[in-house]
C-alpha positions as CSV (number, residue, x, y, z in Angstrom):
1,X,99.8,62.3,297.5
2,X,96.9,65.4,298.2
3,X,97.8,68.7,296.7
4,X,98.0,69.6,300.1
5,X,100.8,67.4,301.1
6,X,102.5,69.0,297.6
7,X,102.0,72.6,298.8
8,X,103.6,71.9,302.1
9,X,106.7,70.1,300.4
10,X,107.5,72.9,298.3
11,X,106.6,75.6,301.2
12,X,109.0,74.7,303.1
13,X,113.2,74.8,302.7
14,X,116.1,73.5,304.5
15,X,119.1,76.0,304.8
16,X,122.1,74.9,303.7
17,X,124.1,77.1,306.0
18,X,122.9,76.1,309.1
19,X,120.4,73.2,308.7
20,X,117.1,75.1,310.3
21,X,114.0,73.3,308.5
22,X,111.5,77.0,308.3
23,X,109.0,77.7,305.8
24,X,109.0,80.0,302.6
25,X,106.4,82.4,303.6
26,X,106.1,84.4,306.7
27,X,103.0,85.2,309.0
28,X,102.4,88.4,307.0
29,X,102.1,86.2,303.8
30,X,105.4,87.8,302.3
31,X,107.6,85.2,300.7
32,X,110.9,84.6,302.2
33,X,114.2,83.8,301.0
34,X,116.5,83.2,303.6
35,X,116.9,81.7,306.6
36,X,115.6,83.4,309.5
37,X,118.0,82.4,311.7
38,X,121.5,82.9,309.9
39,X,120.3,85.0,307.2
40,X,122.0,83.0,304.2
41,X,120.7,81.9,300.9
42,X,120.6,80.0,298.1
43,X,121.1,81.8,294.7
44,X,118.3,80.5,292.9
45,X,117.0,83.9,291.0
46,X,118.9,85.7,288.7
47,X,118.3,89.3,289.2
48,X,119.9,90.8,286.3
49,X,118.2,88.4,283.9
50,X,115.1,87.9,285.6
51,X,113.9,84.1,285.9
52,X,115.7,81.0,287.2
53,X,119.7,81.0,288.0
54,X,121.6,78.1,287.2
55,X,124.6,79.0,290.1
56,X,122.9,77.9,292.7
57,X,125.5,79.1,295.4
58,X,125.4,80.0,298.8
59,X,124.4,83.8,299.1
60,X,125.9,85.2,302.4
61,X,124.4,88.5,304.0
62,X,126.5,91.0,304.4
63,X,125.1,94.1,304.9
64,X,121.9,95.8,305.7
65,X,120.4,98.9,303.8
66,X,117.4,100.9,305.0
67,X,115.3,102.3,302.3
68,X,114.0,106.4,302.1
69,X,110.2,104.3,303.3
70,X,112.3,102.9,306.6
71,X,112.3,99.2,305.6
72,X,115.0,97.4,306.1
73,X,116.8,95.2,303.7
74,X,119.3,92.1,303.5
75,X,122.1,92.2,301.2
76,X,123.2,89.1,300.1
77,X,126.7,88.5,298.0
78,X,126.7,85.0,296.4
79,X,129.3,82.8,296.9
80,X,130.0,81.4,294.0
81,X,129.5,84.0,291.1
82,X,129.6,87.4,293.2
83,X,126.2,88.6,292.0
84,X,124.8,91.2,294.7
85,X,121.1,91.1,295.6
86,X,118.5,93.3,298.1
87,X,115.8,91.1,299.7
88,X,113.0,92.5,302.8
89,X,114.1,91.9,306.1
90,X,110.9,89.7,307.6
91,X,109.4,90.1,310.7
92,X,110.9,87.2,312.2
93,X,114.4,87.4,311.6
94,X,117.1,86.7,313.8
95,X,117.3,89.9,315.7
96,X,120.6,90.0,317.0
97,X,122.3,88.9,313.4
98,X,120.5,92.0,311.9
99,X,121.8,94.2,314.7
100,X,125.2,93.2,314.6
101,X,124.9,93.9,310.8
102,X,123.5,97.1,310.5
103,X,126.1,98.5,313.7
104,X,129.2,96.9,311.9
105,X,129.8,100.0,309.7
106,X,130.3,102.1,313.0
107,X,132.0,99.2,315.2
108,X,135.1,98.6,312.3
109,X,135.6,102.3,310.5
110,X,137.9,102.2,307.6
111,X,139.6,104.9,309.2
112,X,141.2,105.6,312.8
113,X,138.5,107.1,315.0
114,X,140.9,108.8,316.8
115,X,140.8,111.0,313.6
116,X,137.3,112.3,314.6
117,X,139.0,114.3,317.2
118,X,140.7,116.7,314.7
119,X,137.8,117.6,312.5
């Protein structure tokens, strides 16, 4: 097997969540992490540690934060060990997921709106 063939094997993942086949980098050359079109992860980093994780759990998105520069990022919450991590929103993204994600704060208040009206 070519180098080639290699590259391309390890370029490209499967998600676990819901079976798309995409590859690891997008067109800007970025790396990616999740699946475009669900948004979930696999915990394979450990960010507080730095180098490889062993938990290997599913990560889940869950929220969206926009940095002071305007980017966008995906939270993810893993599964399996609760670790929290921040990863760049890429370019081709599922659209509608991050939408519904970044407008869920404001669609489900933890408090009645109706208590807007008295302020």
């Amino acid at each position: 097997m070519s180098n080639t063939d290699n590259r391309l094997k390890t370029s490209i993942f499967t998600c676990a969540w819901c079976g798309l086949t995409t590859t690891k980098y997008v067109s800007e050359g970025a790396e990616r992490n999740h699946c475009p079109s669900c948004m979930h992860s696999k915990h394979v980093t450990d960010h507080v540690e730095g180098g490889a994780s062993a938990c290997e759990g599913r990560m889940s998105p869950i929220a969206i934060a926009v940095l002071r520069t305007g980017d966008w990022m995906l939270i993810h919450r893993c599964r399996r060990c609760d670790e929290l991590t921040s990863n760049p929103v890429c370019a081709d993204d599922n659209q509608l997921i991050l939408m519904r994600m970044a407008v869920r704060p404001l669609a489900q208040p933890p408090f009645p709106l109706e208590a807007l009206g008295s302020l």
